[in-house]
Each structure stands twice: as C-alpha cells, then as structure tokens.
C-alpha positions as CSV (number, residue, x, y, z in Angstrom):
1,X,146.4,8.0,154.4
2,X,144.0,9.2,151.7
3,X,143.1,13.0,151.5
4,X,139.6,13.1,153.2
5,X,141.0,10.9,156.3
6,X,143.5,13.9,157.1
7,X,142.3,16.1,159.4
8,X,141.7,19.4,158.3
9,X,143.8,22.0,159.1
10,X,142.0,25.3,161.1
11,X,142.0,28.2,158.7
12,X,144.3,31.1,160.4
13,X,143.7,34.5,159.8
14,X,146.8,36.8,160.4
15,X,147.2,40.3,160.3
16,X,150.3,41.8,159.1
17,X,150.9,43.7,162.6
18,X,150.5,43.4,166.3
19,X,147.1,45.2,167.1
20,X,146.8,48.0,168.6
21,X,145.1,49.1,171.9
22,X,142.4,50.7,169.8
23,X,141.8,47.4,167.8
24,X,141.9,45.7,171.2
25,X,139.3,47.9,172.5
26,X,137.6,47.7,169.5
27,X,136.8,44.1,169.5
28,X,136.5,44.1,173.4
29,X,133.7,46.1,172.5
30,X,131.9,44.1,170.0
31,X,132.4,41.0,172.7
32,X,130.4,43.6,175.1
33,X,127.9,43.7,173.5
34,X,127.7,39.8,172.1
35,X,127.4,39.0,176.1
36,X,123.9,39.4,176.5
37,X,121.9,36.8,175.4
38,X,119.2,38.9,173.7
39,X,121.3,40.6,171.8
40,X,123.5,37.0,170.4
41,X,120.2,35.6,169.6
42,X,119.5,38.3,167.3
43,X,122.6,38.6,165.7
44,X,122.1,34.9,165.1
45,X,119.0,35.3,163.6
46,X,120.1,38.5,161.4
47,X,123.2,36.1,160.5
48,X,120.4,34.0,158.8
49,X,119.4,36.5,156.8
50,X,117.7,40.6,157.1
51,X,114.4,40.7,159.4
52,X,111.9,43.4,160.1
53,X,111.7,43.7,164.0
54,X,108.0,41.9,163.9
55,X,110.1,39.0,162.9
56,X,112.5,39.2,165.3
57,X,109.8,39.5,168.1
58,X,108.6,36.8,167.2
59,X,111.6,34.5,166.6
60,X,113.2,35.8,169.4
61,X,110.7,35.3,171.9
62,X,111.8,38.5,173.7
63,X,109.1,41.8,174.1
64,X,108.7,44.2,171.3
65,X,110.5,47.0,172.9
66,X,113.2,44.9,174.4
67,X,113.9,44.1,170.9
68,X,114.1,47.3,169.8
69,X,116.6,48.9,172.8
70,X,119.1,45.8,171.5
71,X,118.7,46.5,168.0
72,X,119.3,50.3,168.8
73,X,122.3,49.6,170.2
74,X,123.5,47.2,167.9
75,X,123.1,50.2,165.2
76,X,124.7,52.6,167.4
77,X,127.7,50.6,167.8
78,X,128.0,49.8,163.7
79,X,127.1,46.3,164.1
80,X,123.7,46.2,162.2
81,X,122.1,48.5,160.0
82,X,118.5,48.8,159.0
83,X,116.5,50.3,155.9
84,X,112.9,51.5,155.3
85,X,110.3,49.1,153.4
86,X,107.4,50.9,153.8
87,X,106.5,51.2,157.1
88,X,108.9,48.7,157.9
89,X,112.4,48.6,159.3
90,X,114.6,45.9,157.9
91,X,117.7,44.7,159.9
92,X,120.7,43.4,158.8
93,X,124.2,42.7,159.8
94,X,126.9,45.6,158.7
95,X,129.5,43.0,157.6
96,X,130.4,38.8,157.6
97,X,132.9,38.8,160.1
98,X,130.5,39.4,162.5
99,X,128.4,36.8,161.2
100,X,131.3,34.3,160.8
101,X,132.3,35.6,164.9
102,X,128.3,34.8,166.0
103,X,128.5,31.7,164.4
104,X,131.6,30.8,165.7
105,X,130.4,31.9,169.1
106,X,127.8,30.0,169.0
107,X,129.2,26.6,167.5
108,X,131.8,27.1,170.6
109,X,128.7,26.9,173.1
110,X,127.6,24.0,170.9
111,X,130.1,22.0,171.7
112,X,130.6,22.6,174.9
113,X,127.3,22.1,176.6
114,X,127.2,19.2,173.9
115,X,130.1,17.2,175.0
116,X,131.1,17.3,171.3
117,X,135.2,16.7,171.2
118,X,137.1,20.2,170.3
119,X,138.5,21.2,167.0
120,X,141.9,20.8,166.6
C-alpha cells in the first residue's frame, strides 16, 4: 500500500497524569460556556483571527449588547482577551487550544448534520 493510501493515524495528545477534579472542572467549564450558540459562533469567528465587537455584530448577526454580555464573559472566564485601538476594543482568543477545541467542535457538528463518515 503506498504511503498516502494509509490512513492517517489521529494525533493523541496525553498528559503525563490522570487529571485532577480541578482540571475536570476546569474544562467542564470552558464546555459551559461553548454551549451556547452565541458564544461558539464568536469563538469561531475570533479563531479566524482578532475583531473589534462592530465586527463581530455584524458577522454574528446577533444585537450589539448581546454581543458584548458573551464577550464579557468570555474575558471573565480567561478565554478571550481584548486590547484598546483607539476607541476600539479588539478581541482575541487567550490561547490555540481553544481554537483548535472550537474548531474541532465545530468540524464534529459538521459531520454529523452532514452525514460525512467519522474519523477513525
């Protein structure tokens, strides 16, 4: 079998230890607060790249201070952060596994309400 017929083996991260109930709670958290759509559809955009909150208004769909409760949250619990341009606030995501779990997420969902076949 040549080497691009082979299936691809999933790539497996593995921490050293069991974790712990606070790591647990930890990422039960950050699954919180990825449950509400709003909120996933902005972390998708900011996993595109940073955004000022007029962008993500508009991308989103969703009402100006809608918007802003979700992204206050999001700050509050570490998951985005934000800096001045001007008058501007520009959002970001606070670290790639969060994008690479959004994405994830969301190429999950694709599949399934695609029909796509699984992932080995």
């Amino acid at each position: 079998m040549a080497e691009h017929d082979r299936p691809s083996s999933p790539v497996v991260h593995r921490h050293e230890r069991v974790p712990d109930r606070e790591q647990i709670e930890a990422a039960s958290s950050v699954f919180a607060l990825l449950s509400d759509p709003t909120r996933l559809h902005l972390l998708w955009l900011l996993a595109e790249g940073e955004a000022d909150v007029t962008t993500l208004v508009e991308a989103s769909g969703a009402a100006r201070p809608a918007v802003s409760q979700h992204l206050a949250k999001l700050r509050l619990a570490g998951l985005v952060q934000f800096r001045k341009e001007g008058r501007h606030a520009v959002y970001s995501l606070r670290d790639g596994h969060l994008r690479s779990l959004v994405l994830e997420a969301l190429n999950h969902a694709d599949h399934k309400v695609t029909g796509e076949p699984w992932h080995a």
